[in-house]
TORVOKOL-55162 format. One line per field, with one value per residue (C-alpha): residue number from 1; chain; x, y, z. Coordinates in steps of 0.2 Angstrom, whole numbers, plus 2048, in hexadecimal, padded with zeros to 3 digits. Layout:
N
num	c(NUM;...)
chaine	c(A;...)
px	c(X;...)
py	c(Y;...)
pz	c(Z;...)
END
This chain:
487
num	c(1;2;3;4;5;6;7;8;9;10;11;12;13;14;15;16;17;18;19;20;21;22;23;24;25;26;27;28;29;30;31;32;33;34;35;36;37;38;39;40;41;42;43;44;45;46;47;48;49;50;51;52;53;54;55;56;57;58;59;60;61;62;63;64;65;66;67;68;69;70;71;72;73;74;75;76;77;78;79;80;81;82;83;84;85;86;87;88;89;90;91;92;93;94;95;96;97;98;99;100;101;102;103;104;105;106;107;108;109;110;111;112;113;114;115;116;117;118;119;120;121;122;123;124;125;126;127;128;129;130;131;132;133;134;135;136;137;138;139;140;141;142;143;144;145;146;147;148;149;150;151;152;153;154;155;156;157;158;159;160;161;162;163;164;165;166;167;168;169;170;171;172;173;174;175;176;177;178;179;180;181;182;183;184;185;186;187;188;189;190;191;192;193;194;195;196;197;198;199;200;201;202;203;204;205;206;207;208;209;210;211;212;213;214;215;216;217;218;219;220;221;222;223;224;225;226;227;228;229;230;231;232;233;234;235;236;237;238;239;240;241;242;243;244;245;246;247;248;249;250;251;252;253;254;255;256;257;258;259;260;261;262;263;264;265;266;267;268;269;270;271;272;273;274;275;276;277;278;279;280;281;282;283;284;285;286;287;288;289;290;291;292;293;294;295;296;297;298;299;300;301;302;303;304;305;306;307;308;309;310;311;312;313;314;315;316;317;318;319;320;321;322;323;324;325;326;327;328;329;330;331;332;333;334;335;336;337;338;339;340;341;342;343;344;345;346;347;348;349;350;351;352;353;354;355;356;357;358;359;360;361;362;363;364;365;366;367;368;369;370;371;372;373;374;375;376;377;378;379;380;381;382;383;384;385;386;387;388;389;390;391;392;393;394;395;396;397;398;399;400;401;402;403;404;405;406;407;408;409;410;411;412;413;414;415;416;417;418;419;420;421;422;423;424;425;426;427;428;429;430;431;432;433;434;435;436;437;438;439;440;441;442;443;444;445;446;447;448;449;450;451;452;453;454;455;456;457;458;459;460;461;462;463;464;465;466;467;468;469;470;471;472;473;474;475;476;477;478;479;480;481;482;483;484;485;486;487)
chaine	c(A;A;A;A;A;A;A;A;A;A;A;A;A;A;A;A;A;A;A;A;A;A;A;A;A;A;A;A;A;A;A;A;A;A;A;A;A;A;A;A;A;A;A;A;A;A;A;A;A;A;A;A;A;A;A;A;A;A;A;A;A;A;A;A;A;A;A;A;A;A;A;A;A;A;A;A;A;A;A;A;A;A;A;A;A;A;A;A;A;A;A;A;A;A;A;A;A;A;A;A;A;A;A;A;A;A;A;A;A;A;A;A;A;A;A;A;A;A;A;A;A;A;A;A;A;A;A;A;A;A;A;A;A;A;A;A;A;A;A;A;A;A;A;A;A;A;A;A;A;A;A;A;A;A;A;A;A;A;A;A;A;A;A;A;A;A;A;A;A;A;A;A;A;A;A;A;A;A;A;A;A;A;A;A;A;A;A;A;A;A;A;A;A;A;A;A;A;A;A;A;A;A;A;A;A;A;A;A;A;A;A;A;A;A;A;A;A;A;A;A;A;A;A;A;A;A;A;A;A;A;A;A;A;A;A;A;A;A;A;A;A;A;A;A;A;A;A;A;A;A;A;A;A;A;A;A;A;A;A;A;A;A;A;A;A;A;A;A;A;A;A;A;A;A;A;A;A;A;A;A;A;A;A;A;A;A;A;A;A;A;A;A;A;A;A;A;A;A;A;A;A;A;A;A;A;A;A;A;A;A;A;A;A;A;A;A;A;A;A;A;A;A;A;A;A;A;A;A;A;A;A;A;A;A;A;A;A;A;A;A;A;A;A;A;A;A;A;A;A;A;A;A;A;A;A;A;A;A;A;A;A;A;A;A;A;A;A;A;A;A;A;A;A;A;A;A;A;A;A;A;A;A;A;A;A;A;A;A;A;A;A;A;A;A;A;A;A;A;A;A;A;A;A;A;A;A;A;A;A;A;A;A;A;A;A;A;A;A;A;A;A;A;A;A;A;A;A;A;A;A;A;A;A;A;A;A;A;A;A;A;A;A;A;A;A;A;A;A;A;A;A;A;A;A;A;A;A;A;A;A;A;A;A;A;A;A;A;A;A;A;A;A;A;A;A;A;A;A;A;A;A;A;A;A;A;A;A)
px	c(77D;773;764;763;758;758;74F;74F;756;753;757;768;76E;77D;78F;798;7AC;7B0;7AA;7AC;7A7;7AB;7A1;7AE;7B9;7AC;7B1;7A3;79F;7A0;794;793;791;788;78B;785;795;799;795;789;782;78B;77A;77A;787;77F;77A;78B;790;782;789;799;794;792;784;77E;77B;77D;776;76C;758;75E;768;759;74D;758;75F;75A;74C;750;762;754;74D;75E;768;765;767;76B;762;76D;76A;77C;785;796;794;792;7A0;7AC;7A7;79E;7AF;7B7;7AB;7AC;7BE;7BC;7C5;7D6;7DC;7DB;7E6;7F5;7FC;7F5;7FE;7F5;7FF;7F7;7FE;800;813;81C;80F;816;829;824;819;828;836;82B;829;83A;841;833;838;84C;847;83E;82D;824;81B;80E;80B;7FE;7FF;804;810;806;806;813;80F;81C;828;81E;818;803;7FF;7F2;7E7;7E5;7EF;7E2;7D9;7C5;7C1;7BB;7CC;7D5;7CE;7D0;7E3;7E3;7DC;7EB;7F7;7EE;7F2;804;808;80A;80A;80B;806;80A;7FE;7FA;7EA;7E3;7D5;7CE;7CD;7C6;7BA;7B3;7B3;7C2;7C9;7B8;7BA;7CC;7D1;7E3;7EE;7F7;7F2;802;7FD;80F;80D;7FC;7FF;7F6;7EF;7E0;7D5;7CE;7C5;7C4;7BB;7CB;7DA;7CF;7C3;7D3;7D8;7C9;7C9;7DB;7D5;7C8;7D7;7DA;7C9;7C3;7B9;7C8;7D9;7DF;7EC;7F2;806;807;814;814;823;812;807;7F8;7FF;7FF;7EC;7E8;7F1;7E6;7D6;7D8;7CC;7D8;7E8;7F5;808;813;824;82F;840;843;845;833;82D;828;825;831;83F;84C;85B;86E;86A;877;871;878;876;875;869;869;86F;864;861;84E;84C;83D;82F;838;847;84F;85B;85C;86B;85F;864;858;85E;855;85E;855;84E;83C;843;847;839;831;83C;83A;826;82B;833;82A;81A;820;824;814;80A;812;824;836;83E;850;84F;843;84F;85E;853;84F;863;866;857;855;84D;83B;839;837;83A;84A;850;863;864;878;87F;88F;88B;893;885;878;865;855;844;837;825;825;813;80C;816;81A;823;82B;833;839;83F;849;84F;857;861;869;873;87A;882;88D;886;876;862;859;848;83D;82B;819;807;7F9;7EA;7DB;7DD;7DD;7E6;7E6;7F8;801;807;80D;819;81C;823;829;835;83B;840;84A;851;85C;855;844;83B;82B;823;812;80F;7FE;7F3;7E5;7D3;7DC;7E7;7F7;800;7F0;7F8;80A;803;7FE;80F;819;80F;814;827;828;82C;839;84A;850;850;840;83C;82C;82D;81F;824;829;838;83F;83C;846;854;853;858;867;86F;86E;877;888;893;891;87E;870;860;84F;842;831;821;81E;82A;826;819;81B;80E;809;7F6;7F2;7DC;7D7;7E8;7F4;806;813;822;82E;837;845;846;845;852;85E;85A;85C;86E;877;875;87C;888;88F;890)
py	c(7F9;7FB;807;817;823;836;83D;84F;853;863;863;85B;85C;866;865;85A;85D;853;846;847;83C;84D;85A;865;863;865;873;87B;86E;861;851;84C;83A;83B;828;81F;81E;816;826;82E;82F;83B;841;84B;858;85A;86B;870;869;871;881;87E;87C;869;86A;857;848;838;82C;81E;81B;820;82E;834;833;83D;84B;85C;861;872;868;85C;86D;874;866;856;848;835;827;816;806;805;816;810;801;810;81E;817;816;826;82F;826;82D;83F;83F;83B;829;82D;81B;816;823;81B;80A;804;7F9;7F2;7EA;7E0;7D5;7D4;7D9;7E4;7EE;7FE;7F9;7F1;801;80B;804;801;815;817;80C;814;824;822;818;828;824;830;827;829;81F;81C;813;814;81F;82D;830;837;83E;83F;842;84E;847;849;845;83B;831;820;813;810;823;822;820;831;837;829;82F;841;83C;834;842;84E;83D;83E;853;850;843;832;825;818;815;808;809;7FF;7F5;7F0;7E3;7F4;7FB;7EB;7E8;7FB;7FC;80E;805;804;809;804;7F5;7F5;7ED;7E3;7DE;7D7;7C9;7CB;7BE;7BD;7B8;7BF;7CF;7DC;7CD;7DC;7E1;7CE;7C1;7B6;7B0;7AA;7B8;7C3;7BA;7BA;7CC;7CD;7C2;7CB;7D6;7CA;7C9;7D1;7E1;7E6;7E2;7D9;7CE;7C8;7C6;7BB;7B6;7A3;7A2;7A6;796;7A2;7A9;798;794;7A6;7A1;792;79E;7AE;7B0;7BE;7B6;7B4;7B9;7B1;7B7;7AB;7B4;7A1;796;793;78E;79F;7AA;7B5;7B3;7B9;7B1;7B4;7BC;7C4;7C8;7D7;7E0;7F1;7E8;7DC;7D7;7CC;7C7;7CA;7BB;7BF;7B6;7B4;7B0;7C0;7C4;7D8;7DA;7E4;7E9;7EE;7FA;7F0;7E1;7D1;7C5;7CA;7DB;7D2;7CB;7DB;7DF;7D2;7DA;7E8;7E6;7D6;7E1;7F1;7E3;7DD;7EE;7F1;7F9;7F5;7E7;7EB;7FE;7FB;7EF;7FB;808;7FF;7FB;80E;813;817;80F;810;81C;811;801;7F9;80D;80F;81B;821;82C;824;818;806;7FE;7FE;802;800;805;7F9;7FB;7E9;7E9;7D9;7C5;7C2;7D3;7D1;7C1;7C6;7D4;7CA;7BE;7C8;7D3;7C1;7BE;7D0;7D0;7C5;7CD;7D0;7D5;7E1;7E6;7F4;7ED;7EF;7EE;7FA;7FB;7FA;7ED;7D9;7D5;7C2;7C7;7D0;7C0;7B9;7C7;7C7;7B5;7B7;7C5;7BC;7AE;7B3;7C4;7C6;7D4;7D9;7E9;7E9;7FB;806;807;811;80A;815;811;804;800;800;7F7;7EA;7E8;7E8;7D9;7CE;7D0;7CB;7BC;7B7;7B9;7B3;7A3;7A8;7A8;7BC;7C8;7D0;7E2;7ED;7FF;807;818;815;821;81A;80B;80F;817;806;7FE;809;809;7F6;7F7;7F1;7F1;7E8;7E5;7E9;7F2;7F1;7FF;7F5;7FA;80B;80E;81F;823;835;835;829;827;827;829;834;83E;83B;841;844;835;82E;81E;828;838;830;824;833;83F;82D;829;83B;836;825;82A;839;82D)
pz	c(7B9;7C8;7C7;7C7;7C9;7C7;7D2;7CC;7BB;7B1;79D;79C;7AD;7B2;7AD;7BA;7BB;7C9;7D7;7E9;7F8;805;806;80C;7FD;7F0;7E1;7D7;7C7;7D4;7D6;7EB;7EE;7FF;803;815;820;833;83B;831;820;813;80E;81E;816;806;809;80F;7FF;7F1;7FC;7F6;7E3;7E1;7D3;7D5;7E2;7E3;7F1;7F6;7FA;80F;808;7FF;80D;817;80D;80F;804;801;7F7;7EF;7E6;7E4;7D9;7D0;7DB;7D5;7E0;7DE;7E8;7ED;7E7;7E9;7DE;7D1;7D7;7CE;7BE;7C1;7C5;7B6;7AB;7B1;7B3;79E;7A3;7A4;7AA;798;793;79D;79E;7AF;7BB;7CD;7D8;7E7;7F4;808;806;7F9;7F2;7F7;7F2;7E2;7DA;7E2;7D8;7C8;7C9;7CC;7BE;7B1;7B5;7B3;7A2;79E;7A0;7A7;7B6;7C3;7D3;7E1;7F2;804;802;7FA;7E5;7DB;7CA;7BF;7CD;7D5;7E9;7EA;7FD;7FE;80E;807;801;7F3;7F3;7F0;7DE;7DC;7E3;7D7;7C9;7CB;7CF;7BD;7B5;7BC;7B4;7A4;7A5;7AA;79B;7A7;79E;7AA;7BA;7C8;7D8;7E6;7E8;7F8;7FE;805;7F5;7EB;7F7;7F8;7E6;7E7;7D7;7CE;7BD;7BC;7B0;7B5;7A3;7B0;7C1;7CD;7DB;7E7;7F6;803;817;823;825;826;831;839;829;820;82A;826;81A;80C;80C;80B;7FD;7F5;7F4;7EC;7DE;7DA;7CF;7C5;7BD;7AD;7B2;7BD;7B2;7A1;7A6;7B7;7BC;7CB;7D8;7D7;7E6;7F1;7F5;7F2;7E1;7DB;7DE;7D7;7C7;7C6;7CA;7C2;7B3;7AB;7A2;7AD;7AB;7B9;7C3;7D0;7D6;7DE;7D1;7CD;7B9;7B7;7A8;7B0;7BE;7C4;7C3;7CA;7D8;7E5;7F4;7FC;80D;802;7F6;7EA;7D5;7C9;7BA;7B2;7A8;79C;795;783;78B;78B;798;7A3;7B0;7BF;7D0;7DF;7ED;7FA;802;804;7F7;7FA;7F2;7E3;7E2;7E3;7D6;7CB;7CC;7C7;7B9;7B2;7B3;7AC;79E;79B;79C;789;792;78E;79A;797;79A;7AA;7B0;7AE;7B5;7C4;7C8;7C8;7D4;7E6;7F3;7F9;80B;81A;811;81A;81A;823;82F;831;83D;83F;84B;84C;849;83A;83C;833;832;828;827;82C;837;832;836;826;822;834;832;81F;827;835;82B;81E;82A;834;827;826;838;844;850;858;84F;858;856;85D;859;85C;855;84F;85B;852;847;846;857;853;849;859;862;852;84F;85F;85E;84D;856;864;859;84C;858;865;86F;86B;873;874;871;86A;857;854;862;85B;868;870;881;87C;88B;887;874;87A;884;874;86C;87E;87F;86F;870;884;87B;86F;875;873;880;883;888;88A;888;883;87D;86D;86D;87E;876;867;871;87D;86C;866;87A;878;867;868;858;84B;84E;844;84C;843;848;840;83D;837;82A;821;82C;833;842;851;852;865;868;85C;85A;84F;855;84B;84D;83F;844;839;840;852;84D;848;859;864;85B;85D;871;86E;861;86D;87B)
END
């Protein structure tokens, strides 16, 4: 434990209910953890939030030096080298640790994290477990949608969203773990009962210094002061070499064929998804289904179930739980107005989620792939002209659009991705507006041919500057087809 030190103390302190790193959603009975930021350091704020009824502090020796004095006189204020490396289980702590009152699940990975949790909380809750999950597309709470920012929320966020878990009965929860969140400590004070490693390629560069450094930030799961047992893709050249270096005991799953202790065996690949059978570590067998097509879904799947299975939960019932679900919004989501052709939107915004992507629609159509495709602007720019190629290689007309360019030029990140396909052999096309871009694609469509709208998914806005506008691939998709429908 790092020191700490109270600056200011009375008798036994004051009763703290809750934790928050903003000032500006502080409740009375709250401690405020006035941490140093990129722009400016949280202590700034403090007296916005003592205001407010925060009746404690947290914050470093710079935090200190700068805060108010009149706060200093007001509120006990605790002094810690690095306060975040605390937060955690700080928040755990006043929360009354309600993690442990749940059966925990954290799923990790460059691809399927969102689809995984998504369909374990699907299948728990037709098996009648009630369930709880957390990640990129917001948390659910025994069936009830929580909105939040993050796809792993700042630990005194997480733990408060525990806490309402704990209250609602839950009593399991799948959630997303990102890098972000292991390297800045949001999932501190969480020891997850199983820990799932899904696949690694490349991704986040913009935040890791490289690949290895990325991984190393992934396997940091699977150790023992952050989950009890690890369940790992051994299908992924990385999952293998985590298997030989996690320091947790290690469960493993191969929906290839791999000597795993669970598989997936009998698969039938569909274009409406996919049947298996969950072959289980004492050799018991679970019919399963997955309304994704693809056979990354059923490895996804195969996740799902396997670790709903080692964190203490009935196989069989989450395998038959997980053939009646739904699918997961904006995950290889049909969009049907009655048009000739089929379309798609996919969150695919990275080269390895591309080219899955691409390649498992091919096989679905004798006719022609489309894709509507671009990159995010503010992040690492060394993957745009792989996708770019990736696209013009396994498409046949790819157009080349915005997707979030955030701070940055967009025609400059359109750019990177046409310099990676002008070798491919499809059909290239720039149109920078991303809804002329998508109604380029659908005019193009000719029966019979499948058109994938990539990148954002289930996201509801485009982020241009500063400003996020609102734009969903899906409803753009619906508006653009009644034209080409009522041609």
């Amino acid at each position: 434990m790092p020191d700490v030190r109270a600056v200011r103390l009375d008798g036994a302190g004051p009763a703290v209910s809750g934790v928050s790193l903003s000032s500006q959603r502080i409740v009375p009975g709250d401690l405020y953890a006035g941490l140093p930021g990129s722009r400016a350091h949280g202590i700034t704020f403090a007296a916005d939030a003592v205001a407010a009824g925060a009746v404690a502090l947290l914050t470093d020796d710079a935090g200190l030096d700068a805060a108010p004095g009149d706060v200093l006189d007001r509120v006990p204020v605790l002094v810690v080298p690095e306060p975040r490396r605390v937060l955690g289980r700080l928040a755990a702590h006043v929360y009354g640790e309600p993690a442990a009152a749940m059966r925990m699940i954290g799923i990790t990975g460059t691809q399927g994290k969102t689809t995984t949790t998504r369909l374990a909380e699907g299948a728990l809750a037709a098996a009648g477990t009630v369930a709880g999950v957390v990640g990129t597309l917001g948390t659910r709470i025994a069936g009830v949608e929580v909105k939040t920012a993050l796809t792993t929320p700042e630990a005194p966020d997480l733990h408060a969203l525990f806490a309402v878990m704990r209250e609602r009965g839950v009593e399991a929860c799948a959630m997303e773990v990102s890098s972000h969140a292991l390297v800045m400590g949001r999932v501190d004070g969480v020891v997850f009962d199983v820990a799932v490693f899904t696949n690694l390629g490349r991704d986040h560069l913009d935040f890791h210094t490289d690949v290895e450094d990325y991984f190393r930030a992934k396997a940091s799961l699977f150790t023992p002061g952050r989950s009890r047992l690890g369940l790992v893709n051994v299908d992924d050249e990385h999952g293998r070499r985590l298997v030989e270096q996690a320091t947790v005991p290690v469960r493993t799953f191969s929906a290839t064929g791999r000597a795993a202790d669970w598989r997936a065996v009998e698969v039938d690949l569909a274009p409406d998804g996919s049947t298996f059978v969950v072959v289980a570590p004492d050799g018991s067998r679970h019919p399963a289904g997955v309304p994704l097509p693809g056979a990354f879904n059923v490895a996804n799947a195969l996740a799902a179930v396997a670790a709903c299975g080692e964190a203490g939960l009935d196989p069989a019932r989450v395998a038959a739980g997980l053939a009646g679900g739904a699918g997961v919004p904006g995950r290889f989501e049909r969009v049907d107005a009655g048009q000739e052709f089929a379309v798609v939107v996919d969150y695919a915004h990275k080269p390895d989620a591309v080219e899955a992507a691409l390649r498992t629609l091919r096989p679905l159509t004798d006719g022609r792939v489309i894709v509507v495709i671009g990159a995010g602007g503010d992040r690492d720019p060394g993957k745009r002209p792989i996708m770019g190629e990736i696209a013009a290689r396994l498409a046949d007309l790819v157009v080349v659009t915005d997707d979030n360019p955030r701070r940055e030029d967009p025609a400059a990140i359109r750019q990177a991705l046409l310099a990676g396909a002008a070798a491919g052999p499809a059909e290239v096309r720039e149109v920078g507006d991303r809804r002329v871009a998508i109604r380029t694609a659908l005019e193009a469509a000719r029966p019979g041919d499948i058109v994938l709208v990539a990148g954002k998914g289930h996201e509801a806005g485009q982020q241009v500057g500063d400003v996020v506008q609102p734009f969903d691939d899906r409803d753009v998709v619906r508006e653009e087809l009644a034209g080409v429908v009522g041609r």
